[in-house]
PDB file of the backbone (N, CA, C, O) and the ligand in Angstrom, with CONECT records:
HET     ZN  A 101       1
ATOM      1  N   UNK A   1       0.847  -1.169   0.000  1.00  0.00           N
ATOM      2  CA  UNK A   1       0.000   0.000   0.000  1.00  0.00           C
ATOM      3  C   UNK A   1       0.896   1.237   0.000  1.00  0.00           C
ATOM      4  O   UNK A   1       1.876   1.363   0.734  1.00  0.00           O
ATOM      5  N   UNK A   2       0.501   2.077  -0.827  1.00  0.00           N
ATOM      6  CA  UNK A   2       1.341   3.385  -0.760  1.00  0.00           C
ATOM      7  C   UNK A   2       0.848   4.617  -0.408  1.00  0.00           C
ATOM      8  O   UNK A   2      -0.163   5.191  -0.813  1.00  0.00           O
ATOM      9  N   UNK A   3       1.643   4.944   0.358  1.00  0.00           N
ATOM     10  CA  UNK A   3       1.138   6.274   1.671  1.00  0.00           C
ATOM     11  C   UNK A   3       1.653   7.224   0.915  1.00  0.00           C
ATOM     12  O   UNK A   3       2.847   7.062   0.666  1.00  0.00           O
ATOM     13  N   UNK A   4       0.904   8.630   0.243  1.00  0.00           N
ATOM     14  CA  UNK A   4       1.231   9.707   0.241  1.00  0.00           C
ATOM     15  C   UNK A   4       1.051  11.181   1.238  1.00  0.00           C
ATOM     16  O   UNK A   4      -0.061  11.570   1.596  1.00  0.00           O
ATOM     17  N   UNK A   5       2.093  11.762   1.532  1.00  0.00           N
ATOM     18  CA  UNK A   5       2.242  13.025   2.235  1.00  0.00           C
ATOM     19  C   UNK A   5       0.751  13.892   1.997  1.00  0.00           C
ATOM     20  O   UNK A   5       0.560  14.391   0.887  1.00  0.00           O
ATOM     21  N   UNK A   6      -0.112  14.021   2.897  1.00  0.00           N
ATOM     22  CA  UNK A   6      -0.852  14.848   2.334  1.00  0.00           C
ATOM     23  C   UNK A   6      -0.283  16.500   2.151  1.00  0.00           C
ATOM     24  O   UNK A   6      -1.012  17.225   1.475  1.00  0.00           O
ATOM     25  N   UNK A   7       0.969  17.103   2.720  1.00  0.00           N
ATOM     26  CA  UNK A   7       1.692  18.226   2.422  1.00  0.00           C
ATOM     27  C   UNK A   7       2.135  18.137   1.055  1.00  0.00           C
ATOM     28  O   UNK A   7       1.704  18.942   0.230  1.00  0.00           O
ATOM     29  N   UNK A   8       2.789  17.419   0.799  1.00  0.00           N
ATOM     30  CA  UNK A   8       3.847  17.152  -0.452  1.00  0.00           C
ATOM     31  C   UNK A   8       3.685  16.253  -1.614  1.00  0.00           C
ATOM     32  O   UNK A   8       4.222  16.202  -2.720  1.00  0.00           O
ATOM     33  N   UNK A   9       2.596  15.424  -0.892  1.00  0.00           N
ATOM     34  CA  UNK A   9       2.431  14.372  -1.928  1.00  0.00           C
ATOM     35  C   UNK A   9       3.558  13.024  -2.086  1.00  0.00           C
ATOM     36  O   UNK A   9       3.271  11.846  -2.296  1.00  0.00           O
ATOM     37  N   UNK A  10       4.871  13.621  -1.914  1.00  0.00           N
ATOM     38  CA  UNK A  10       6.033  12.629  -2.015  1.00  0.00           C
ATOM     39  C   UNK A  10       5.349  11.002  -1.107  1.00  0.00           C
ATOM     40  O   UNK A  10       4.469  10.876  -0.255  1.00  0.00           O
ATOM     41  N   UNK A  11       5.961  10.311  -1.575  1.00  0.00           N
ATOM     42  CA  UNK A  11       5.566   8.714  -0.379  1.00  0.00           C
ATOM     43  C   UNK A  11       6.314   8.894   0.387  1.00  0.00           C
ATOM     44  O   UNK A  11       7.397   9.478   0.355  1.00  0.00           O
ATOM     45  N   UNK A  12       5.456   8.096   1.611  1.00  0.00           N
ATOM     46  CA  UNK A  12       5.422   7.960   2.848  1.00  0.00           C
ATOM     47  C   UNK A  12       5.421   6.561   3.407  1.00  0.00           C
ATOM     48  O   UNK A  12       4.860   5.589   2.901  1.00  0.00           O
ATOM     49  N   UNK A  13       6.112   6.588   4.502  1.00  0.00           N
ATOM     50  CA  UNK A  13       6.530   4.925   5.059  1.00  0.00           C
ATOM     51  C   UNK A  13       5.437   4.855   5.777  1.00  0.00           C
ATOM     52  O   UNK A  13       4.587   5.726   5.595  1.00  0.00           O
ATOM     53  N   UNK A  14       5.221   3.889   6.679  1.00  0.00           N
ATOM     54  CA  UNK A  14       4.194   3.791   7.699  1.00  0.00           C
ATOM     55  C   UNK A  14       5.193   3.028   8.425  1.00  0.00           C
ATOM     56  O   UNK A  14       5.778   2.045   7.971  1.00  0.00           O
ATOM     57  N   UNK A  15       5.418   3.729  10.027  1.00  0.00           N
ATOM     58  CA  UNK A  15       6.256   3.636  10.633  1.00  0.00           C
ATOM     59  C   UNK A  15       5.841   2.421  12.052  1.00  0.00           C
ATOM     60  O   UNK A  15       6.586   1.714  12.731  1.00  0.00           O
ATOM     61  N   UNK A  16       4.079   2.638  12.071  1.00  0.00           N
ATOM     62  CA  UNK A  16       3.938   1.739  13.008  1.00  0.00           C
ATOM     63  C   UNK A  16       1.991   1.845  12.891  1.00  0.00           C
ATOM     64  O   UNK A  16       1.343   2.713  12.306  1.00  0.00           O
ATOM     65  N   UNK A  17       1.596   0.935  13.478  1.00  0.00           N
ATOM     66  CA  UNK A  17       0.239   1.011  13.211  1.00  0.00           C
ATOM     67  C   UNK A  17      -0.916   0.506  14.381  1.00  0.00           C
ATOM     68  O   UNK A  17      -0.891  -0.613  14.893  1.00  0.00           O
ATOM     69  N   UNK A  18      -1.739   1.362  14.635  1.00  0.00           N
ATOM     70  CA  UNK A  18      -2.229   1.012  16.109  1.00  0.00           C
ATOM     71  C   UNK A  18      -3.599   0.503  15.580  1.00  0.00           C
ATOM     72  O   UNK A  18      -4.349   1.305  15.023  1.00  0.00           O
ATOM     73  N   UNK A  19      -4.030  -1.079  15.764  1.00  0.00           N
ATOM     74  CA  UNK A  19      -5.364  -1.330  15.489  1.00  0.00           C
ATOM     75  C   UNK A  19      -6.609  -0.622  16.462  1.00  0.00           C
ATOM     76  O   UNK A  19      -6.634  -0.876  17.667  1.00  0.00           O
ATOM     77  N   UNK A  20      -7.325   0.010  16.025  1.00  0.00           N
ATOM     78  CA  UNK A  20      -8.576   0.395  16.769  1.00  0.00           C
ATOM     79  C   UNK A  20      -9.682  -0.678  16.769  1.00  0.00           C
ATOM     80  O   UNK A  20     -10.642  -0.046  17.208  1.00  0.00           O
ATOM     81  N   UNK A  21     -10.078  -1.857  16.545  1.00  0.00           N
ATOM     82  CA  UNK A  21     -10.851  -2.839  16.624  1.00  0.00           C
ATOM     83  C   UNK A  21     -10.104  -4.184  16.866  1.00  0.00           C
ATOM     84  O   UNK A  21      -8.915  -4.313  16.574  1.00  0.00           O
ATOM     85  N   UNK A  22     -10.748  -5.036  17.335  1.00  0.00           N
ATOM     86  CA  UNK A  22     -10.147  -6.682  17.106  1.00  0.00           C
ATOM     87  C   UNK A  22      -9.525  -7.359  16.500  1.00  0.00           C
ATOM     88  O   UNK A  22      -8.518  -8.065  16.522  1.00  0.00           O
ATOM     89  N   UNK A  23     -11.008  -6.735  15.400  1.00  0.00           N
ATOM     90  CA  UNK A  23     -10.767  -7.501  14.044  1.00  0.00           C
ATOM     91  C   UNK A  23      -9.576  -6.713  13.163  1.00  0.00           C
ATOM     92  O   UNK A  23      -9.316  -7.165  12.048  1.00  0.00           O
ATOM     93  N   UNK A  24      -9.085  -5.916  13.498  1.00  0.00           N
ATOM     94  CA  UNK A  24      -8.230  -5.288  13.085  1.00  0.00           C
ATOM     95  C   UNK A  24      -8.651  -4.663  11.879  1.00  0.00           C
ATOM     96  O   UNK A  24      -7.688  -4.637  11.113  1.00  0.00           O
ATOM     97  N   UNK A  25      -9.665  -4.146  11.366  1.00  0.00           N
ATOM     98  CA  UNK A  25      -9.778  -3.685  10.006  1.00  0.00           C
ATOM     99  C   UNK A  25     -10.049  -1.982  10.300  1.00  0.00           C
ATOM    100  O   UNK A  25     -10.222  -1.093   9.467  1.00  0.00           O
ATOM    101  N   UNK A  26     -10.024  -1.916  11.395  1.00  0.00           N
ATOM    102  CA  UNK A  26      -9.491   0.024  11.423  1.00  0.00           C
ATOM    103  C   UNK A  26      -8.540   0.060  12.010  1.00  0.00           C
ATOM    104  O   UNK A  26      -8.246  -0.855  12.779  1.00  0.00           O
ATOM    105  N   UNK A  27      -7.804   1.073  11.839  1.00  0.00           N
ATOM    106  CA  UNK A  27      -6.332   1.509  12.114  1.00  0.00           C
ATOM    107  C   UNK A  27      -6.203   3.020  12.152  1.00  0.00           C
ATOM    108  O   UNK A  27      -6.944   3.838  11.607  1.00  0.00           O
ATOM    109  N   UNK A  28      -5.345   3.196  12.744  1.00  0.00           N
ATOM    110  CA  UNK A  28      -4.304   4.270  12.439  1.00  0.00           C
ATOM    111  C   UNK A  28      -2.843   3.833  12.486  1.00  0.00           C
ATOM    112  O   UNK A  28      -2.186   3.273  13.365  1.00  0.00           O
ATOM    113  N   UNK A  29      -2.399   4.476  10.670  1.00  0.00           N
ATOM    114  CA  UNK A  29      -1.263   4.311  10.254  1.00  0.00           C
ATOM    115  C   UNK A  29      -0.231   5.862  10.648  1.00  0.00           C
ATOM    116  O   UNK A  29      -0.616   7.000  10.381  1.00  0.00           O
ATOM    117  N   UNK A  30       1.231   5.492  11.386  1.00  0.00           N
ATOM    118  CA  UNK A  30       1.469   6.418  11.649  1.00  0.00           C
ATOM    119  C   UNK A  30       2.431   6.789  10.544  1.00  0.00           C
ATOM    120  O   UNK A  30       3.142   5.787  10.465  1.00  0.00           O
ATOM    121  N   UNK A  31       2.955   7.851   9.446  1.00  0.00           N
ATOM    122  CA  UNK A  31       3.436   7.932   8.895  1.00  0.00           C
ATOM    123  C   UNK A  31       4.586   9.161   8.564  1.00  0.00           C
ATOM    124  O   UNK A  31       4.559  10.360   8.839  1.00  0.00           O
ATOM    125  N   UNK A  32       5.612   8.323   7.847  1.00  0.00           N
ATOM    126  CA  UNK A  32       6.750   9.531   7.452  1.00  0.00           C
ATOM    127  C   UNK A  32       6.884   9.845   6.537  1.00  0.00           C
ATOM    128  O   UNK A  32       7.016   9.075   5.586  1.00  0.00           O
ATOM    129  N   UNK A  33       6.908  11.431   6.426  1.00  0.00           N
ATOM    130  CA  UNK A  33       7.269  12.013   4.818  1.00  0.00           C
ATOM    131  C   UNK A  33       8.753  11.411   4.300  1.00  0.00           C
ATOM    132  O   UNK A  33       9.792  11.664   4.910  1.00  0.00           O
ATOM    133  N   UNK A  34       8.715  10.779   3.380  1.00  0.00           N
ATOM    134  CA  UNK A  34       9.725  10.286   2.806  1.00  0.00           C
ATOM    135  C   UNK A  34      10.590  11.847   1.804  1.00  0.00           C
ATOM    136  O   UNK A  34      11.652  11.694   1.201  1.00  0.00           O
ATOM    137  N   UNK A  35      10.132  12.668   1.835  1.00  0.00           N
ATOM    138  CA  UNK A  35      10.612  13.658   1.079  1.00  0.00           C
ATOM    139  C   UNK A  35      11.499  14.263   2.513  1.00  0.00           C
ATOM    140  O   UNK A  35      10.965  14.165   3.618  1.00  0.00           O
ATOM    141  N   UNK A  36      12.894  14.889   2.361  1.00  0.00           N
ATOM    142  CA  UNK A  36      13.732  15.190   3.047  1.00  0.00           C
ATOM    143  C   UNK A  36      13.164  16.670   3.519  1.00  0.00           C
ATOM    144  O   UNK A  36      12.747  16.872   4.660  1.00  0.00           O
ATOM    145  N   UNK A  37      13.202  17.569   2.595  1.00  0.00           N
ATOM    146  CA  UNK A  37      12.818  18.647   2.762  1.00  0.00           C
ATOM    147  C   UNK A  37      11.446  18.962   3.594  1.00  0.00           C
ATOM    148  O   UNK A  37      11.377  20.062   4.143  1.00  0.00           O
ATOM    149  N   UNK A  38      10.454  18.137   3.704  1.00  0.00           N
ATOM    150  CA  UNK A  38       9.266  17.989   4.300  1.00  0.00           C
ATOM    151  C   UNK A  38       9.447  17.391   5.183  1.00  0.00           C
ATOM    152  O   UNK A  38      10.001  18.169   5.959  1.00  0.00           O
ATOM    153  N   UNK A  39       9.355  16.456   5.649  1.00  0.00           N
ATOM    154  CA  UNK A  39       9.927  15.714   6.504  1.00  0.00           C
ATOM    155  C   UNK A  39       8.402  15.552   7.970  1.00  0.00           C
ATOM    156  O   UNK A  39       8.529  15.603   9.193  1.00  0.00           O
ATOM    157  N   UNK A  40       7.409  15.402   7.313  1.00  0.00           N
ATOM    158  CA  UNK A  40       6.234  15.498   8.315  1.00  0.00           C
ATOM    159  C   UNK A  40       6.137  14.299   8.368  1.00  0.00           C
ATOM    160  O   UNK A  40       6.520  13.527   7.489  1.00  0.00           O
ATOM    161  N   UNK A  41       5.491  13.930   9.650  1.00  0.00           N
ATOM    162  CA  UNK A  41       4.682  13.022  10.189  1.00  0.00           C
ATOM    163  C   UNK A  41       3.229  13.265  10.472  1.00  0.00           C
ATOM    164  O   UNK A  41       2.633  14.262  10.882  1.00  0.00           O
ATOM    165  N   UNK A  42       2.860  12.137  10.154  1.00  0.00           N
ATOM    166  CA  UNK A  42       1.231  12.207   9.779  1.00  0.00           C
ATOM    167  C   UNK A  42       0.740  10.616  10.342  1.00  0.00           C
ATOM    168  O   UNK A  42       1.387   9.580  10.500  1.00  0.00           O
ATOM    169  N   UNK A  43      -0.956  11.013  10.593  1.00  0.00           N
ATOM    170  CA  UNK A  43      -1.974   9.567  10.948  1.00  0.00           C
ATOM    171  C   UNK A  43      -2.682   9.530  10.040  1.00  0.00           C
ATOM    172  O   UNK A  43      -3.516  10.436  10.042  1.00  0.00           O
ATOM    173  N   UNK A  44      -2.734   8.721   9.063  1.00  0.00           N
ATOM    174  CA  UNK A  44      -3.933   8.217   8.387  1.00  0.00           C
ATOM    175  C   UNK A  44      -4.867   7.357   8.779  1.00  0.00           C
ATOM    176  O   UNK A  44      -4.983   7.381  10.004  1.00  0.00           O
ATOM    177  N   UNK A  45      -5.579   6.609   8.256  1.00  0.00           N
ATOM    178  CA  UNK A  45      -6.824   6.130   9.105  1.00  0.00           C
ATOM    179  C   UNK A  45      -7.128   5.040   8.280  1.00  0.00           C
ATOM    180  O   UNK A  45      -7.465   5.442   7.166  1.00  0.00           O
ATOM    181  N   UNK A  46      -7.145   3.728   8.390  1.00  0.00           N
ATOM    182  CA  UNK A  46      -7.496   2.676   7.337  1.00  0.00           C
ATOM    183  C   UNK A  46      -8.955   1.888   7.542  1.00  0.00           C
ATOM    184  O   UNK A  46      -9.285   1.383   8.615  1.00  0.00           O
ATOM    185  N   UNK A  47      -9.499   1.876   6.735  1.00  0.00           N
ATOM    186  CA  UNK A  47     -10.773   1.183   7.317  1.00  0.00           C
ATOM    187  C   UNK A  47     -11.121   0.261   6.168  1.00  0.00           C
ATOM    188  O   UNK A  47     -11.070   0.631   4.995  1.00  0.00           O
ATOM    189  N   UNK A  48     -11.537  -1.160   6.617  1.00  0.00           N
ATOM    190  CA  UNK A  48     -12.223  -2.112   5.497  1.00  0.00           C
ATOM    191  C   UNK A  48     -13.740  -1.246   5.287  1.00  0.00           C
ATOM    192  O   UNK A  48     -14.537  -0.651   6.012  1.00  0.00           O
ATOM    193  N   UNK A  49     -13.564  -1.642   3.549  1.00  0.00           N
ATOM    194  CA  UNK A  49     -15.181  -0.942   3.452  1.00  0.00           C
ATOM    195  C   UNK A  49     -15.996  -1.986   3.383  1.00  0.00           C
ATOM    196  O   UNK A  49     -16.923  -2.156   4.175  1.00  0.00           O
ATOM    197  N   UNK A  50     -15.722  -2.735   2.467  1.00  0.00           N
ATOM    198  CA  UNK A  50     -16.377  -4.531   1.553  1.00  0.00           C
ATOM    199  C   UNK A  50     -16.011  -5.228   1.234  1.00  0.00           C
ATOM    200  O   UNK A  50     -14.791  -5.093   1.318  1.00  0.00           O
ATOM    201  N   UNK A  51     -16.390  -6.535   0.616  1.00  0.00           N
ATOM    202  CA  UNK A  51     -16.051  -7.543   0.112  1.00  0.00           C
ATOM    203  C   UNK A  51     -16.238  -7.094  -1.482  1.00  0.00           C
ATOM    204  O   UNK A  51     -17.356  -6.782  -1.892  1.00  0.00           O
ATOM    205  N   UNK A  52     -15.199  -7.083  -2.257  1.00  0.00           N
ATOM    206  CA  UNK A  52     -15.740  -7.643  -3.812  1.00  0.00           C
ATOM    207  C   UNK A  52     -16.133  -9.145  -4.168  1.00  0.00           C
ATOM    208  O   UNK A  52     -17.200  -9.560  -4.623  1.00  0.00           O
ATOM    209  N   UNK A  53     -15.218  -9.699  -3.905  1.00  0.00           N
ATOM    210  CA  UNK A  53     -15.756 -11.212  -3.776  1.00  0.00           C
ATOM    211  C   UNK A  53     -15.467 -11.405  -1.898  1.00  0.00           C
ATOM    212  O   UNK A  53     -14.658 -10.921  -1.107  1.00  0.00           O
ATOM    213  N   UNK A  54     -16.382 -12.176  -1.818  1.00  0.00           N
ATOM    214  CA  UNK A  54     -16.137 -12.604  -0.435  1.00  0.00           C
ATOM    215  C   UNK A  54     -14.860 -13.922  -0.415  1.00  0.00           C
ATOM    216  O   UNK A  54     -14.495 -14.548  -1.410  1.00  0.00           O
ATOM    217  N   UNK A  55     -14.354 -14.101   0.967  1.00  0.00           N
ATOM    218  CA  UNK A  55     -13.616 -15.617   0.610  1.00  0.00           C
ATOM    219  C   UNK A  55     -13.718 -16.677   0.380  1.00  0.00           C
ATOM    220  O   UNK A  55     -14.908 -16.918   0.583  1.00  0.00           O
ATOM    221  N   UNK A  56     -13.204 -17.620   0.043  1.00  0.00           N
ATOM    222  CA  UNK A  56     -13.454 -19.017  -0.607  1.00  0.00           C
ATOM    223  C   UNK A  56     -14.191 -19.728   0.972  1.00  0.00           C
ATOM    224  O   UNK A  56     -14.828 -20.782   0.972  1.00  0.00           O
ATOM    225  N   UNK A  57     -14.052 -19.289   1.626  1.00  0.00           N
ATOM    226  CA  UNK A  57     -14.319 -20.244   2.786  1.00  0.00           C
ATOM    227  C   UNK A  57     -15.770 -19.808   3.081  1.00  0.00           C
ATOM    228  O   UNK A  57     -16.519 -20.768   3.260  1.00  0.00           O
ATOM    229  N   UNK A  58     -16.271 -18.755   3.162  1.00  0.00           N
ATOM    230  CA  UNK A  58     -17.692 -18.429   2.933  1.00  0.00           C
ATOM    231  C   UNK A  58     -18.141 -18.323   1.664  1.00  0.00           C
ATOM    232  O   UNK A  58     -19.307 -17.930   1.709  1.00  0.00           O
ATOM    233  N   UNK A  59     -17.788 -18.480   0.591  1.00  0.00           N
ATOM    234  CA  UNK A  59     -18.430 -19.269  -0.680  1.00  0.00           C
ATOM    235  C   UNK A  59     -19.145 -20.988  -0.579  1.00  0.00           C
ATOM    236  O   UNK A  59     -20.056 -21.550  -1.187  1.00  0.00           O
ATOM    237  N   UNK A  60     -18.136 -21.432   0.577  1.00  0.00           N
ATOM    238  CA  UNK A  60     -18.073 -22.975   0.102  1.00  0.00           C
ATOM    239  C   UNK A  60     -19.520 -22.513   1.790  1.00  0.00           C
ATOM    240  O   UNK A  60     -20.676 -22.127   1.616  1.00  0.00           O
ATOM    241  N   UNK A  61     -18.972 -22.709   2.891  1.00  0.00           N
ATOM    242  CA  UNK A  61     -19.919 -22.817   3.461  1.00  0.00           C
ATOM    243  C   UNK A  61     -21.733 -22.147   3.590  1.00  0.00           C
ATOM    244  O   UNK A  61     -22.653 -22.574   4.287  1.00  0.00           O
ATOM    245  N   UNK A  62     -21.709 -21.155   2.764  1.00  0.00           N
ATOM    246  CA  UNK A  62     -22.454 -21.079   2.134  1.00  0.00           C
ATOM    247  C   UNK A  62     -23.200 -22.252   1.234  1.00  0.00           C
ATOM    248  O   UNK A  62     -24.144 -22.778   1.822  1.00  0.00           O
ATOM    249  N   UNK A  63     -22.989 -22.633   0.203  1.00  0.00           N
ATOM    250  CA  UNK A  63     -22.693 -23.249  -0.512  1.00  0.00           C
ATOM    251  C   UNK A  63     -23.203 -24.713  -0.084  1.00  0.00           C
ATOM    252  O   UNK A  63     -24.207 -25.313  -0.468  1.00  0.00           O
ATOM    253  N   UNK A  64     -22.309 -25.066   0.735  1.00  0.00           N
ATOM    254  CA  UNK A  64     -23.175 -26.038   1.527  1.00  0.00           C
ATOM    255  C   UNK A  64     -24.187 -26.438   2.405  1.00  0.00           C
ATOM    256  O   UNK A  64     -24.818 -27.476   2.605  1.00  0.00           O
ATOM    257  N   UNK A  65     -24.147 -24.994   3.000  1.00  0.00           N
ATOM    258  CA  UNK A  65     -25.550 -24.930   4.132  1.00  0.00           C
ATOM    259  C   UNK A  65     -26.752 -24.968   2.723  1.00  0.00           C
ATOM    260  O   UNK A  65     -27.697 -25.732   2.919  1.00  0.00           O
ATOM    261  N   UNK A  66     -26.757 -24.178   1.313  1.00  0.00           N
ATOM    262  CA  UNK A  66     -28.009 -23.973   0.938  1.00  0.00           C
ATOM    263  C   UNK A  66     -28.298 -25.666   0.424  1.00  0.00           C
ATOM    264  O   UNK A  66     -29.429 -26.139   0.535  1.00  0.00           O
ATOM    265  N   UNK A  67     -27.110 -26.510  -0.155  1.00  0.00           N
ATOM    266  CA  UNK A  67     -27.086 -27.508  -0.368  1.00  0.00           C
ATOM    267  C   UNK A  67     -27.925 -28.591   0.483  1.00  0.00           C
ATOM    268  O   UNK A  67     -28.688 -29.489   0.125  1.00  0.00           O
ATOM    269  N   UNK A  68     -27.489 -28.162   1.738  1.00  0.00           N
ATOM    270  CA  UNK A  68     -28.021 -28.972   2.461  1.00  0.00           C
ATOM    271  C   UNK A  68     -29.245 -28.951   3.213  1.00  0.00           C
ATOM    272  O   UNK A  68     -29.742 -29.793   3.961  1.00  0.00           O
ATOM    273  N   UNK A  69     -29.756 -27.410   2.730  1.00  0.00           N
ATOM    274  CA  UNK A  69     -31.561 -27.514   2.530  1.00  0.00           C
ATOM    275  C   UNK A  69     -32.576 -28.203   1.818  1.00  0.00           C
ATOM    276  O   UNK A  69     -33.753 -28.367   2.141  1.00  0.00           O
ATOM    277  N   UNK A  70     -31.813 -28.682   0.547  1.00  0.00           N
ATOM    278  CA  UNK A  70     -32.241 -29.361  -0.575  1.00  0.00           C
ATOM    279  C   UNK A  70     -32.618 -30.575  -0.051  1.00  0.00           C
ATOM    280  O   UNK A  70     -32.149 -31.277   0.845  1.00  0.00           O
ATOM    281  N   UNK A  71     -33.743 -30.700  -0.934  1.00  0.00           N
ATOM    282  CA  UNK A  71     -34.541 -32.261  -0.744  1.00  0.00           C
ATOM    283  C   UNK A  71     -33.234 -33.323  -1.566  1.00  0.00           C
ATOM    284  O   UNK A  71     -32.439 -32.792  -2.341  1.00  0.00           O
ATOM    285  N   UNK A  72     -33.190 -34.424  -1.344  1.00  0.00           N
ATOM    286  CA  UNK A  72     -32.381 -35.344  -1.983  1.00  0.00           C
ATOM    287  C   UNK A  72     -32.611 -35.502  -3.217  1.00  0.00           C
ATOM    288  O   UNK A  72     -31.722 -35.908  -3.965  1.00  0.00           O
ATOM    289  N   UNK A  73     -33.989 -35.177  -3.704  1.00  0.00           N
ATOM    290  CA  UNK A  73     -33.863 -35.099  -5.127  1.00  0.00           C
ATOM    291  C   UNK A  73     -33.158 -33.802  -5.757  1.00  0.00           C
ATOM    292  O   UNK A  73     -32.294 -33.605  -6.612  1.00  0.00           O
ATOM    293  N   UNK A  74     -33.941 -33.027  -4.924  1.00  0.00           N
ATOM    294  CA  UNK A  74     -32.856 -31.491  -5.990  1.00  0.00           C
ATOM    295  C   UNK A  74     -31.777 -31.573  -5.431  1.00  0.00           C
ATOM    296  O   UNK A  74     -31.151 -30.535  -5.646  1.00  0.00           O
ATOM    297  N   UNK A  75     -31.050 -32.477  -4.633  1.00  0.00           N
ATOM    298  CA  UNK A  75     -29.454 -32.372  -4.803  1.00  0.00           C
ATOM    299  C   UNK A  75     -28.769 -33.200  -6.169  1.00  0.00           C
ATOM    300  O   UNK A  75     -27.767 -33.000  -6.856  1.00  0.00           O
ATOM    301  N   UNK A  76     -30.122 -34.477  -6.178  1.00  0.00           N
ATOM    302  CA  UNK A  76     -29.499 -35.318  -7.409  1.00  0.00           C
ATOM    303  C   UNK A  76     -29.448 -34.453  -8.468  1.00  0.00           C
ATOM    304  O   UNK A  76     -28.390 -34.402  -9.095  1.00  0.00           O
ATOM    305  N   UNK A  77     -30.542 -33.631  -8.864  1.00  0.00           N
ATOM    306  CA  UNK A  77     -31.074 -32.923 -10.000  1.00  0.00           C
ATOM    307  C   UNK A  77     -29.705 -31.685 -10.275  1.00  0.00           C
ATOM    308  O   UNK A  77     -29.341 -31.252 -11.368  1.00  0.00           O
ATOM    309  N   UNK A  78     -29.212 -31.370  -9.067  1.00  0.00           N
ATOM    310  CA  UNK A  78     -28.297 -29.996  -9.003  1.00  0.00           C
ATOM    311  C   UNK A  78     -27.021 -30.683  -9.632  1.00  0.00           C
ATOM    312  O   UNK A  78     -26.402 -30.244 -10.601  1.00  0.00           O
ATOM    313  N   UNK A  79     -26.756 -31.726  -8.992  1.00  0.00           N
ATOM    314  CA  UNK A  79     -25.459 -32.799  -9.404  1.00  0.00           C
ATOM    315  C   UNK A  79     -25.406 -32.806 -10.879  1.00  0.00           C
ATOM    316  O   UNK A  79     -24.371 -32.488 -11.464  1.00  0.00           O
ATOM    317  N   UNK A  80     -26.659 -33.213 -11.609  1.00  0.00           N
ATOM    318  CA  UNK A  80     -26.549 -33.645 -13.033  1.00  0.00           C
ATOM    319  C   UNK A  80     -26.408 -32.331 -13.720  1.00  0.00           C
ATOM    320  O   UNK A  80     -25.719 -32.043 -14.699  1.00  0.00           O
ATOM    321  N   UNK A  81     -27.129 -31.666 -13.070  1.00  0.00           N
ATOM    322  CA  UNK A  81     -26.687 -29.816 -13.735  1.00  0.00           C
ATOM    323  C   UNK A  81     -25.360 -29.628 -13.912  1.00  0.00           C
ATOM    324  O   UNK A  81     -24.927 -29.308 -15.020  1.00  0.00           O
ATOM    325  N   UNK A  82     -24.604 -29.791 -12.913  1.00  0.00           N
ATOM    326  CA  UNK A  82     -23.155 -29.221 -13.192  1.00  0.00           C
ATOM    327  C   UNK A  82     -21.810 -30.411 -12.733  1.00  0.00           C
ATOM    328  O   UNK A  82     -20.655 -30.161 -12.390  1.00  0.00           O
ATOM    329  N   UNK A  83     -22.542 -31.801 -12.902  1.00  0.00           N
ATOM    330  CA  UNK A  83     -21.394 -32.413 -12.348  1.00  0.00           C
ATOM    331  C   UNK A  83     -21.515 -32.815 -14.292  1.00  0.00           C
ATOM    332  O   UNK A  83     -20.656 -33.510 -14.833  1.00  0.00           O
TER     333      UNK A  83
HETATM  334 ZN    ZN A 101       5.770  15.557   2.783  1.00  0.00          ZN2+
END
């Protein structure tokens, strides 16, 4: 991920990062102006927004819970669909 200076624009390191939740998907990133002449330090703020695809592991369990609502025939019937 690349941190820009909001002064300068130049990139910026992220020097250390303090989770604000558990789950770790907010943060504050603490950061350094990589430009000499500027030379600021700054907090940015990271936050998960969404899933584009979700993960394989809630695809599949998904996947199987709806599976396993199915009457035994519409599992046979689903099988011949795509096996
Ligand atoms: Zn800067």
């Amino acid at each position: 991920m690349q941190i820009n200076c909001p002064h300068c624009q130049h990139k910026a390191h992220i020097a250390s990062r303090n989770n604000l939740n558990d789950e770790k998907t907010i943060a504050d990133l603490y950061c350094n102006c990589s430009n000499p002449a500027c030379a600021a330090r700054f907090v940015m703020q990271l936050g998960f927004q969404r899933w584009i695809n979700p993960p394989v592991t809630n695809t599949l369990e998904l996947a199987a819970s709806l599976i396993g609502k199915l009457s035994k025939a519409d599992r046979v019937a689903l099988l011949k669909e795509f096996g």
